[in-house]
C-alpha positions as CSV (number, residue, x, y, z in Angstrom):
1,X,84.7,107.1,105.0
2,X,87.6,106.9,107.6
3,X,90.6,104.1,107.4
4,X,92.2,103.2,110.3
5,X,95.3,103.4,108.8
6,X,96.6,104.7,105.6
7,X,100.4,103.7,104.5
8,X,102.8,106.4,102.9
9,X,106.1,105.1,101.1
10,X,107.7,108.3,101.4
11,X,110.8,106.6,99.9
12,X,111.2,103.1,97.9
13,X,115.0,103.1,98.9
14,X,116.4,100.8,101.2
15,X,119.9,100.7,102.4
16,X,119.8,97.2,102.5
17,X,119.0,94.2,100.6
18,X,117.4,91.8,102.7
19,X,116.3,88.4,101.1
20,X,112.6,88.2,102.5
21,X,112.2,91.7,100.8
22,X,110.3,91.7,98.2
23,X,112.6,92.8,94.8
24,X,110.9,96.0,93.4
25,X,110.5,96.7,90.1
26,X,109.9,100.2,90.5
27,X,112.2,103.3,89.7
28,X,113.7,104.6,93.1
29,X,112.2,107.4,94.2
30,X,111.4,110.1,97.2
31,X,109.1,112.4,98.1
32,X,110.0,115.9,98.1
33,X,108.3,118.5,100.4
34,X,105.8,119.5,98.4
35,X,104.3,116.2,97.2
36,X,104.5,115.2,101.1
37,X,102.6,118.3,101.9
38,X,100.2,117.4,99.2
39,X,99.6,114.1,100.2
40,X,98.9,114.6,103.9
41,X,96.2,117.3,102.7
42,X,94.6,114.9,100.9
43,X,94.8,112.0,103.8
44,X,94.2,114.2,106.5
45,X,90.9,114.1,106.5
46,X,90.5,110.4,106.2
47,X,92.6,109.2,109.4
48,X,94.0,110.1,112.1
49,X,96.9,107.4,111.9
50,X,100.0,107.5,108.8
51,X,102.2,104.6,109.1
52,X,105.7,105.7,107.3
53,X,105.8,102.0,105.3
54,X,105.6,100.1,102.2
55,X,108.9,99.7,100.6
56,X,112.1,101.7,101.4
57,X,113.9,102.8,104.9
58,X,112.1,105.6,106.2
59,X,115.2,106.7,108.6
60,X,117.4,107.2,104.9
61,X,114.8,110.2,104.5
62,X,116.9,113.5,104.3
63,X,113.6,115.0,105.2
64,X,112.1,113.1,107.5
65,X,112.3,115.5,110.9
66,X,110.5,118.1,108.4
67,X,107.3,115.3,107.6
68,X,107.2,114.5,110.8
69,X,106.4,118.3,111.5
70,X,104.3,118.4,108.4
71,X,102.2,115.9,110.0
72,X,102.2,117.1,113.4
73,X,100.7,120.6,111.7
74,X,97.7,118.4,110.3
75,X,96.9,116.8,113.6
76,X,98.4,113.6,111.9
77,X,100.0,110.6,114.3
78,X,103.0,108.6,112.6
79,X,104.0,104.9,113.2
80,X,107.1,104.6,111.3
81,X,108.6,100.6,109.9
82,X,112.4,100.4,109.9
83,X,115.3,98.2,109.7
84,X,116.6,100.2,112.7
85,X,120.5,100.2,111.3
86,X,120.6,103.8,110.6
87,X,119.1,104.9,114.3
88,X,122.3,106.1,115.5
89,X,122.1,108.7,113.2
90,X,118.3,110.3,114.2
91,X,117.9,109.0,117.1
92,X,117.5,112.4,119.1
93,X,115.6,113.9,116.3
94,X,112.9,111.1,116.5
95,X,112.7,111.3,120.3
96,X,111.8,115.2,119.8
97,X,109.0,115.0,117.5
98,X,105.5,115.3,118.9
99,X,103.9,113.0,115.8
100,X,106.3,110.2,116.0
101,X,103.6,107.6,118.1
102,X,105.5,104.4,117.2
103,X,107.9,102.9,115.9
104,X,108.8,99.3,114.2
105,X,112.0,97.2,114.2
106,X,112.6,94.8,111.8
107,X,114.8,93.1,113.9
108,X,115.2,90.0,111.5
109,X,117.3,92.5,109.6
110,X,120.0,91.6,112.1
111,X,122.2,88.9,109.5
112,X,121.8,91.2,106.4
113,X,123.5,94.6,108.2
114,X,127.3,95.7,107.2
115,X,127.7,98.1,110.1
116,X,129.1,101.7,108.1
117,X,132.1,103.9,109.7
118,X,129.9,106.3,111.2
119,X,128.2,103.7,113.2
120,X,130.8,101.9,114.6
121,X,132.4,104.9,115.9
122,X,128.8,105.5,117.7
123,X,128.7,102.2,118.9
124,X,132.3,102.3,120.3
125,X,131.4,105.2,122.2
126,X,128.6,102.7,124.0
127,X,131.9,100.2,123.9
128,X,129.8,97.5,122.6
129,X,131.1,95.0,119.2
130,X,129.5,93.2,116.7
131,X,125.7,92.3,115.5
132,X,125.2,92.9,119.4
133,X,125.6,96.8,119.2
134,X,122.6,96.9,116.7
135,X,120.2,95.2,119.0
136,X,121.2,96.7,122.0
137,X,121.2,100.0,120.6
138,X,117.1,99.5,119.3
139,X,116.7,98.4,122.7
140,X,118.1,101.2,124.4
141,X,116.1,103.4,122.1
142,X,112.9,101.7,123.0
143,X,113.3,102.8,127.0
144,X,114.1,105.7,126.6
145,X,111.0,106.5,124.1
146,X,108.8,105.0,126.2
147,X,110.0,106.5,130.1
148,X,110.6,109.7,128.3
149,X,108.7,110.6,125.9
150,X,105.2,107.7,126.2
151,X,106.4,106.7,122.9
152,X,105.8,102.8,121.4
153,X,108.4,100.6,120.0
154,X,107.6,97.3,118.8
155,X,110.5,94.5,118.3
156,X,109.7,92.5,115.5
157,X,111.1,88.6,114.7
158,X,108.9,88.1,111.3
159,X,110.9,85.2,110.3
160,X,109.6,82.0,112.3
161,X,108.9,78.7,109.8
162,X,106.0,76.6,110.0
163,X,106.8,75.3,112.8
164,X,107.2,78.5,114.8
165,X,110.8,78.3,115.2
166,X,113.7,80.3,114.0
167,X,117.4,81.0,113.3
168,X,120.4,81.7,115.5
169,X,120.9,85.4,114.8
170,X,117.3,85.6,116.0
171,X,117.7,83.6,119.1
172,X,121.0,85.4,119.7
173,X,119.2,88.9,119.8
174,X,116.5,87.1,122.3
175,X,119.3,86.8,124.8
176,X,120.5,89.9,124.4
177,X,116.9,91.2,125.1
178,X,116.7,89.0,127.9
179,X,119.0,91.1,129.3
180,X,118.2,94.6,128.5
181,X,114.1,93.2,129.7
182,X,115.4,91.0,132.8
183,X,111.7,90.7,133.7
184,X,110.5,89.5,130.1
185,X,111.8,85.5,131.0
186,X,113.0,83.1,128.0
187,X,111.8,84.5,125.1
188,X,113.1,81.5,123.1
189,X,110.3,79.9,125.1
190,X,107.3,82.4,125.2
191,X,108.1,82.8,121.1
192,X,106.0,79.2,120.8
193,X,103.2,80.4,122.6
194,X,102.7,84.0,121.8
195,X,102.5,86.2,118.8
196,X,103.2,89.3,121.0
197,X,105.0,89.8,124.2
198,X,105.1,93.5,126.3
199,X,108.5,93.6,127.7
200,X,107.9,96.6,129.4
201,X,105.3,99.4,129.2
202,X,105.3,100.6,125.7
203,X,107.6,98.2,124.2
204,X,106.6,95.2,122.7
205,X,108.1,92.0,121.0
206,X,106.3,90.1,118.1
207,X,106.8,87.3,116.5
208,X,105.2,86.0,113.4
209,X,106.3,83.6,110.2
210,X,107.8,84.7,107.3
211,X,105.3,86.0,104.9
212,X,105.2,85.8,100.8
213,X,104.8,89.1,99.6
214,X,102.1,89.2,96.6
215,X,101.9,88.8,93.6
216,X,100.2,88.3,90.2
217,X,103.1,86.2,89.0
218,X,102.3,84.0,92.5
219,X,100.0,80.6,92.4
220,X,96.2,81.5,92.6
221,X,94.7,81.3,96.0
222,X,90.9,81.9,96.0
223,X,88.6,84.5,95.1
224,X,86.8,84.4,98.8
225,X,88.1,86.1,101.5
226,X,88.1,89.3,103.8
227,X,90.8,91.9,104.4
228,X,91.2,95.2,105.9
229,X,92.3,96.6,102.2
230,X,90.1,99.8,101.2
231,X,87.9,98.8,104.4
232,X,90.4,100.1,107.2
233,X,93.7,100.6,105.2
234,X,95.5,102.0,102.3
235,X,98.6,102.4,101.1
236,X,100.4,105.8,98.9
237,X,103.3,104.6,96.8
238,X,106.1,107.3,96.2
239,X,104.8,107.8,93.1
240,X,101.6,108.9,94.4
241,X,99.7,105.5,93.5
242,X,97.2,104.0,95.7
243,X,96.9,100.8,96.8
244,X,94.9,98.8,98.7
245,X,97.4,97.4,101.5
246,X,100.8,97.8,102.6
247,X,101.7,94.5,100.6
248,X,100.8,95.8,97.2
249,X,105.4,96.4,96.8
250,X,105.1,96.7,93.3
251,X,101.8,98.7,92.8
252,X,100.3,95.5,91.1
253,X,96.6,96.9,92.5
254,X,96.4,100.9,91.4
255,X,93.7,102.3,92.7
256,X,94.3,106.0,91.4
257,X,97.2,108.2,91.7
258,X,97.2,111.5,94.5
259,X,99.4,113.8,91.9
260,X,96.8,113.3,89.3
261,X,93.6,113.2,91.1
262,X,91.6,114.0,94.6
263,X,91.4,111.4,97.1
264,X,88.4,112.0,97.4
265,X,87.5,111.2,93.8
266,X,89.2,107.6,94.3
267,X,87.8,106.6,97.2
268,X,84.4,107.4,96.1
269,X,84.6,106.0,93.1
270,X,82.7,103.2,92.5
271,X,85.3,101.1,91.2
272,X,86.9,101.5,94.5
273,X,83.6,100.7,96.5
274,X,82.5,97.9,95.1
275,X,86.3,96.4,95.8
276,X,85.5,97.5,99.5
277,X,81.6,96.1,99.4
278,X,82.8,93.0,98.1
279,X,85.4,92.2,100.9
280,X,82.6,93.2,103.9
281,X,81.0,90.2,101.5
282,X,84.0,87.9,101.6
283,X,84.4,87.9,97.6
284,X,88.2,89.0,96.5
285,X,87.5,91.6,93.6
286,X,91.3,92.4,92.8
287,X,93.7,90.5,90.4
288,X,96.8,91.0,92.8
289,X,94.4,90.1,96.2
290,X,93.5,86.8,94.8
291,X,97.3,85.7,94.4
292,X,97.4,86.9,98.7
293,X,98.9,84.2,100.6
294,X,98.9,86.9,104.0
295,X,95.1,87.2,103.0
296,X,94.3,83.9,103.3
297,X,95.5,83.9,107.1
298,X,92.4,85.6,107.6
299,X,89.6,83.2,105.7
300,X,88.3,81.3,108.7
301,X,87.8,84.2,110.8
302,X,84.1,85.5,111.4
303,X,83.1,88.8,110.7
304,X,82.3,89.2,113.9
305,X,85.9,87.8,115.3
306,X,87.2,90.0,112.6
307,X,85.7,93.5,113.7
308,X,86.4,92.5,117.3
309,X,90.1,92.3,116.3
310,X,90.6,95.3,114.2
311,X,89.0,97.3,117.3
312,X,91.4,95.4,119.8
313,X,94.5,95.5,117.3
314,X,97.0,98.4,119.6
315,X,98.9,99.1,116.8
């Protein structure tokens, strides 16, 4: 078995305390070297793809230029999810590492961010002010990993309502992009149309709406359904757990745990397959799945639409 993807929360600490982030109810922890090195020995073989993400702020990471290396030395490729507001600080180091493949902004962090001491005085060496210097600065970052080093960045608004609209601080860092990408156009515009935009080779925009996190505690949804949980992703908690997804915030769906037993063992398990066999059959076998509002979004789509869009998906 192979997963396109497998998720590591190499930290549930976040320097921030955004609203659409899910509360957790976990004890705060990080992974130290040697459960890292232990984890990526077990995942290794399994993927060829680690995406730095669950909960937590990946850039916070004291030790974050060493797993990068560690996964470099397993032939591992890292996409990395971040607020983007500590950059300033790693933002040579990141550029220098051969695993680093990608990386995510979560731009719609923009109103929550109290800019720190160290970096305004980085930002007044760029002489810019204000909720501007953060954008700019992700920006900036973004062209020169892609001219320099072929590296992705993707620029994410994941705050539109129903309606595909959003707020000011998001339209306000649309102009600024505007400017940094001349050749992008309106983006205030192309955000009704588009779910994705390519300002420029390597780096992309994206828009999509708000999402509810799940939960047990949330309304039932349905017990049909597909999703790419234990079919082409999983996700490793900082506590070792396995999950199914990169939504499971609270470990509500524990598959196993890597400090107590092989990944191999879980994945084989049959507990474990028949929660895979039963999504490539459109039944929802887990508690926490059913109470999936992001699953849903998926319900209507054919299996055929489905595989055609996991094998397009760049990212």
């Amino acid at each position: 078995m192979r997963f396109k993807r497998v998720y590591i929360e190499i930290s549930n600490i976040c320097n921030l305390n955004c609203p659409f982030c899910v509360p957790s109810t976990r004890p705060r922890r990080s992974m130290d070297e040697v459960q890292f090195r232990h984890i990526i020995r077990q995942v290794a073989p399994y993927t060829q793809y680690v995406y730095f993400h669950i909960k937590g702020e990946p850039l916070l990471h004291p030790l974050l230029a060493l797993f990068l290396d560690i996964c470099e030395e397993n032939g591992l490729q890292v996409n990395l999810t971040t607020n983007g507001t500590l950059l300033y600080r790693v933002e040579d180091m990141l550029l220098s590492k051969n695993a680093l493949r990608q990386v995510n902004f979560s731009l719609h962090s923009l109103p929550f961010h109290n800019t720190e001491e160290g970096e305004q005085e980085f930002y007044n060496d760029l002489d810019l002010t204000g909720a501007e210097n953060y954008v700019r600065t992700i920006a900036r970052f973004a062209k020169r990993a892609a001219r320099e080093r072929k590296k992705f960045s993707v620029l994410r608004l994941w705050n539109l309502d129903g309606q595909r609209e959003t707020n000011a601080d998001s339209r306000a860092a649309m102009e600024w992009l505007e400017e940094e990408f001349p050749k992008a156009g309106n983006l205030t515009e192309k955000m009704k149309d588009h779910r994705s935009l390519m300002l420029e080779p390597g780096i992309f925009l994206s828009w999509e709406e708000e999402f509810v996190w799940p939960s047990i505690k949330n309304p039932y949804v349905s017990d049909e359904g597909i999703c790419q949980g234990t079919r082409g992703m999983l996700g490793i908690l900082a506590d070792g757990t396995v999950v199914p997804c990169c939504l499971d915030a609270n470990g509500e769906a524990p598959l196993g745990n890597l400090f107590r037993e092989s990944l191999s063992d879980i994945v084989e398990s049959e507990y474990f397959s028949r929660v895979a066999r039963n999504f490539d059959q459109r039944h929802v076998t887990l508690p926490l799945c059913r109470h999936c509002t992001y699953r849903a979004r998926f319900d209507k789509i054919s299996k055929k639409e489905e595989a055609l869009a996991e094998e397009a998906e760049p990212f």
